[in-house]
C-alpha positions as CSV (number, residue, x, y, z in Angstrom):
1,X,-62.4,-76.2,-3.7
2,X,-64.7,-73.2,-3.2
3,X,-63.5,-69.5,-4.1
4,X,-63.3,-66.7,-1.6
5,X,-66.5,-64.8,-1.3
6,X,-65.0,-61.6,-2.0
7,X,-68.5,-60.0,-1.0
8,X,-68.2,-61.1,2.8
9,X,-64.4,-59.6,3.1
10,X,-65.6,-56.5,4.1
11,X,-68.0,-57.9,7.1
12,X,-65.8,-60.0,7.6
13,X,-62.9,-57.2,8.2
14,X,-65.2,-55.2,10.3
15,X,-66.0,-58.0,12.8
16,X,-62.2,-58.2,13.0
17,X,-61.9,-54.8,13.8
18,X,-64.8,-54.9,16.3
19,X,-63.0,-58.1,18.2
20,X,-60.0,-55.6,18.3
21,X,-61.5,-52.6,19.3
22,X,-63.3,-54.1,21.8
23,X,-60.7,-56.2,23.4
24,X,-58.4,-52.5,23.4
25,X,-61.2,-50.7,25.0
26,X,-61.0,-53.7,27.9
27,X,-57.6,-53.0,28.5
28,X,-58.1,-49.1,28.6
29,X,-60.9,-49.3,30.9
30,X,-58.8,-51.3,33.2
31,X,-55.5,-48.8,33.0
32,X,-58.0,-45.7,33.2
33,X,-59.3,-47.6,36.7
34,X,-55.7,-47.9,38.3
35,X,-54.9,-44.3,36.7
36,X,-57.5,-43.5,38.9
37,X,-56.9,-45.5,41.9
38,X,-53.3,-44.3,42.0
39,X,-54.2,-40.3,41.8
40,X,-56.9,-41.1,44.8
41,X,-53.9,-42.4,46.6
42,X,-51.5,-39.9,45.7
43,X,-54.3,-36.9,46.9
44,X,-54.6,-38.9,50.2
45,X,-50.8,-39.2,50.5
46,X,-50.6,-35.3,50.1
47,X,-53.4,-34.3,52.3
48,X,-51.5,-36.2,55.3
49,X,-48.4,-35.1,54.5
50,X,-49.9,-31.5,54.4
51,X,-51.5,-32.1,57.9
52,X,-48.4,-33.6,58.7
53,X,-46.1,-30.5,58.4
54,X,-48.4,-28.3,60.0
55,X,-48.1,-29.8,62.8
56,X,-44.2,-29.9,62.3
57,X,-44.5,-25.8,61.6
58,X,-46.4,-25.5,65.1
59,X,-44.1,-27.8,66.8
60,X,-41.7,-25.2,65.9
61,X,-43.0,-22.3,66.7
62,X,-44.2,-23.6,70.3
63,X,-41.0,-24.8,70.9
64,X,-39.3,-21.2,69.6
65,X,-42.0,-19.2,72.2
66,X,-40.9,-21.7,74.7
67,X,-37.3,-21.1,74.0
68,X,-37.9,-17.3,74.1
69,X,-39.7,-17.3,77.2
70,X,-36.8,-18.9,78.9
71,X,-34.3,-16.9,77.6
72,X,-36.2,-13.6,78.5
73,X,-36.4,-15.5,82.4
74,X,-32.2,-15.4,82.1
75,X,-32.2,-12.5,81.1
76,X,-34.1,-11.2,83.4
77,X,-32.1,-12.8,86.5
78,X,-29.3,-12.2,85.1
79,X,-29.7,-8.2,84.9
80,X,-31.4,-8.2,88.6
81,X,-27.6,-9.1,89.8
């Protein structure tokens, strides 16, 4: 039976470590992408739901000059009497 080379544990260790780091670096690359894919979405979600209450607000305030507009019209009748 052959003895360990004790010279080749240290290149041997450091291909190890390579195999390692390069199978982690896979995986972040792949979390960093859906990271990414999910704050696009998020940014998307918010600038629609930003357009979307503006035009809420607006809704609002045409439908409190409408409503002000019809109550100055009764008003107006209503002191004519």
């Amino acid at each position: 039976m052959r003895m360990f080379n004790t010279k080749n544990l240290p290149i041997t260790k450091s291909q190890a470590e390579i195999s390692l780091l390069k199978e982690e670096n896979l995986k972040l690359k792949s979390l960093l992408n859906s990271v990414h894919s999910e704050i696009y979405g998020a940014r998307l979600a918010a600038k629609y739901l930003d357009k979307e209450l503006a035009g809420r607000i607006q809704q609002i305030q045409l439908l409190g000059r409408n409503m002000r507009g019809t109550y100055l019209n009764i008003f107006e009748i209503l002191n004519r009497g």
